[in-house]
N, C-alpha and C positions, 0 to 999 in steps of 0.2 A: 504494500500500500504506500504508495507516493502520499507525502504530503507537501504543505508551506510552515514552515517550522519558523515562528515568530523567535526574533534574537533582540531581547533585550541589551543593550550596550549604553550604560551612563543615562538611563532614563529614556534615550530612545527607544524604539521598537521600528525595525527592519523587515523586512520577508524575504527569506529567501529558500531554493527550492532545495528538500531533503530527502535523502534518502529514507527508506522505510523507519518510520517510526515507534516501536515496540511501545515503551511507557510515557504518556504525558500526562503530567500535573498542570491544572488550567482554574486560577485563582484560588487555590487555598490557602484559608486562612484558619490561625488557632490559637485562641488563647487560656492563658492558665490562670484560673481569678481575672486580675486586673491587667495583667501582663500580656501582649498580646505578642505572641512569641514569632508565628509568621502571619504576613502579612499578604495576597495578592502573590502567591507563589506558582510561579508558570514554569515550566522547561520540560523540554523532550529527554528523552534516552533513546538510544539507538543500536538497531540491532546490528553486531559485527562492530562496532564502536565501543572507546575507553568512555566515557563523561567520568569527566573528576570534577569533585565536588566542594569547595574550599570554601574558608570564613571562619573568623576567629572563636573563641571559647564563648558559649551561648548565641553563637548566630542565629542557629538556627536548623545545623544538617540533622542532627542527630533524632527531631521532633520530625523534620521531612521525613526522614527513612523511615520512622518509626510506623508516622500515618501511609506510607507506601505498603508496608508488611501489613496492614491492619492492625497492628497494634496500639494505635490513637488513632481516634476518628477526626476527620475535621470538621471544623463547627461552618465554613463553605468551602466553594470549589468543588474536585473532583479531580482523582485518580484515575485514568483509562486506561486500558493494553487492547494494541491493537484495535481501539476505535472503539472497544466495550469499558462499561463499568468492573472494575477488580471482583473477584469474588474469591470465596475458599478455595476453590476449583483451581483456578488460574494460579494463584497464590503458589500452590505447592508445585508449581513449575520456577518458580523461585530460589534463589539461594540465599542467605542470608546471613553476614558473619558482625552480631555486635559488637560494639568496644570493650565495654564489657565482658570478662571472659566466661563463658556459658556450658562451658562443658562439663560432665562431670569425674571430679578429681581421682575417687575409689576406680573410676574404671580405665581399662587397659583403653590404649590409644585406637588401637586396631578395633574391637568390641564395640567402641563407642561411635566408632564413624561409620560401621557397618550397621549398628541399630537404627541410626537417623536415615541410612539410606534407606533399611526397613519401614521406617517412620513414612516416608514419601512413596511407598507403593512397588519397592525394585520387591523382589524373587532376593531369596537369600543368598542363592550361587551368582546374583548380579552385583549385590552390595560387596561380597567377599572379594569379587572380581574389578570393581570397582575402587573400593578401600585399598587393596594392595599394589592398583597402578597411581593412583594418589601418595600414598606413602613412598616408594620410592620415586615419585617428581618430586616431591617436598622435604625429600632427604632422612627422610623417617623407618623408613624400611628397615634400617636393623632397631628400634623401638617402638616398633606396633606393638611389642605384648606388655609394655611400660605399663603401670599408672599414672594418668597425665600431670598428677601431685608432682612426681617425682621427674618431671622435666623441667624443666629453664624456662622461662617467661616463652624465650623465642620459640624455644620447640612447642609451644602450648600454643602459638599465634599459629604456629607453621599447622598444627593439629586443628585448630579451627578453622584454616583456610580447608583444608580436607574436609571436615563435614561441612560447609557449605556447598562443597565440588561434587559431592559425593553423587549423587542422582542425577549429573548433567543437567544442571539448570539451564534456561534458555534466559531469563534475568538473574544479573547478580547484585545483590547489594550490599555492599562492603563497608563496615563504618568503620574507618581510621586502620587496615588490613598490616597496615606496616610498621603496628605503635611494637617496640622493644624487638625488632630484630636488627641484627649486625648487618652490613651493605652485603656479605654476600647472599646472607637470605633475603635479604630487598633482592635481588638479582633475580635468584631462585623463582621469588613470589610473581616480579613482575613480566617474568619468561610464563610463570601457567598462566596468567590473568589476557596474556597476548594469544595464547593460543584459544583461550575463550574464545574470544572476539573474534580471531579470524574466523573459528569456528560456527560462527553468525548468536553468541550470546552477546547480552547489554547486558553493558559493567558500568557501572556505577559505584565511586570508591569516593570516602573521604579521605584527608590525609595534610595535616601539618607540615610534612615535608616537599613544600613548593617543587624542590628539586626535581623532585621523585613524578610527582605530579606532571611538570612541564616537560620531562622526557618519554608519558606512558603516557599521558590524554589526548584525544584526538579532540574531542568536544572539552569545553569548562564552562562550571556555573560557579558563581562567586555570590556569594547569602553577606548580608551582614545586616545586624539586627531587624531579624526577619523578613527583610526585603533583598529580592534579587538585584542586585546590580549592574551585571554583565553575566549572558549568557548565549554560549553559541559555538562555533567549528574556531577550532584554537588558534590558526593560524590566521582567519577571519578578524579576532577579536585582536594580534598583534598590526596589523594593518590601520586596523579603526585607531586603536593606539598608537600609530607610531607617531612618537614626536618627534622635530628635523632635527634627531640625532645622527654625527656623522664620527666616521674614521679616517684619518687620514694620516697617511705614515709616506715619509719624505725621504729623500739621504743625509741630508741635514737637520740640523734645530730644527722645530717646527715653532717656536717660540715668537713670530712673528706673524700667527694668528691671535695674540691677545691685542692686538691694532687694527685685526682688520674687520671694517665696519661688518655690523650685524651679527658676528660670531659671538657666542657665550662659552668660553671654555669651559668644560669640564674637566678634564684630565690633561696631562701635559708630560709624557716621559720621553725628554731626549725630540727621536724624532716622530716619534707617535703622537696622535692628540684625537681626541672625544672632544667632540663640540658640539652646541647645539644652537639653533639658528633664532633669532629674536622675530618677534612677528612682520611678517610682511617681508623677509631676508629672503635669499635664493642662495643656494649652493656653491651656483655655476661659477660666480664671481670668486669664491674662496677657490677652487679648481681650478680657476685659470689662473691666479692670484702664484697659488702652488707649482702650477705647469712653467711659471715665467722665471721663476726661482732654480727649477732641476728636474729631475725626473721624479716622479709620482708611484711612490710603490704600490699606495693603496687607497682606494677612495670610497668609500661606499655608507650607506643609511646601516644605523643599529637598530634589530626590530626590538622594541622593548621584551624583557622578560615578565616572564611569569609576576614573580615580585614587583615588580615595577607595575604593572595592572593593578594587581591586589590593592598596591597602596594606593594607587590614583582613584579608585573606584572607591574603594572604603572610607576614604578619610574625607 
């Protein structure tokens, strides 16, 4: 199903055309007492696509995912898959991994991600078969018969991302998937979370680690006190963002761009220099300013980062 997947960007709202659309959330709002936690909460998820989900401590993801699972209802709007209202049905084609760690401690690693597969409807020689290719992608395989008490934060994350795997979900939703693991289980996690997707699942992941985020998301939504602020295809949203940030690397000093009209320095090493252009300025004149001087090793726009979004949008 083709749709027009509305992108919010800094208040604005855009249309542009998307590819099939698995989950969309289209005005929900929720509040707790007095507090109105989200506010008019729209955005797609997509199927074969990352959406990372970003916004600081109480923005707001954790009450989204939550009314996504059914587990909070919203007081409006509306959750749909595939053009219908969510139901229990629908639901347990879901995956689900909270911040929160949810699993149970007395039991063995292996046991426990083979019952939730159970839990979802597989055949027991499906879950077993299931659970033991999960456990070794996730590097578990020689402690499937553990008690998950008796692993490491990160091996308990890496055990939760398995029972969420476990049944082949076709949506996933991930709150914070990467909180206490070392980079190379980041590595591990973001290698199965990719072959989801190609595999035509929607991922939907929070995650504090910008980084991590601006190298795995294809789509991003950015929440902050309950209101979206920027949402949309990630490379779309550094575009609408760029500001006339430039590079340029010289053979000499380049220290004779703090004179030249319209330029705002930013950085300045030797013969490098980050600048950014004052309104109504042009490039071309710093470039040829540059070309009259020597030869020109490098010239080009910096598309803002991830970080750099976040903070422009949110503050």
């Amino acid at each position: 199903m083709s749709v027009r997947r509305r992108t919010a960007v800094g208040g604005r709202r855009t249309s542009v055309t998307a590819v099939t659309s698995v989950l969309r959330l289209d005005g929900v709002d929720r509040s707790f007492g007095d507090r109105q936690a989200l506010k008019n909460v729209s955005f797609d998820v997509v199927a074969g696509r990352m959406t990372g989900f970003v916004g600081g401590n109480g923005a707001g993801k954790t009450t989204t995912m939550r009314i996504i699972l059914g587990v909070l209802a919203a007081d409006a709007g509306r959750v749909t898959w595939q053009g219908a209202p969510l139901n229990p049905q629908v639901r347990r084609r879901f995956g689900y991994m909270p911040e929160e760690r949810g699993l149970y401690p007395k039991m063995s690693v292996r046991e426990q991600v083979v019952y939730l597969g159970r839990l979802h409807g597989m055949t027991a020689a499906a879950a077993s078969r299931a659970t033991e290719a999960l456990l070794e992608r996730v590097g578990l395989a020689e402690r499937g018969g553990d008690l998950l008490e008796t692993l490491s934060l990160g091996n308990q994350q890496r055990a939760q991302i398995a029972a969420a795997l476990v049944h082949g979900p076709e949506v996933l939703v991930l709150d914070e998937p990467f909180s206490g693991l070392d980079p190379l289980a980041v590595d591990t996690v973001v290698g199965v979370l990719r072959e989801r997707a190609a595999a035509g699942a929607a991922v939907l992941f929070s995650s504090h680690q910008l980084d991590v985020v601006e190298r795995l998301c294809d789509d991003l939504v950015i929440i902050a006190d309950g209101v979206i602020r920027a949402a949309g295809d990630r490379e779309q949203l550094r575009r609408t963002y760029t500001s006339p940030r430039f590079e340029l690397v010289v053979e000499s000093d380049a220290g004779w761009l703090r004179d030249q009209p319209g330029v705002l320095l930013v950085d300045l090493d030797g013969a490098r220099a980050v600048f950014d252009l004052a309104p109504g300025a042009d490039e071309q004149p710093v470039l040829h300013a540059a070309l009259a001087r020597g030869p020109v090793r490098a010239f080009r726009p910096l598309a803002p980062s991830l970080t750099e979004i976040f903070r422009e949008v949110t503050q």
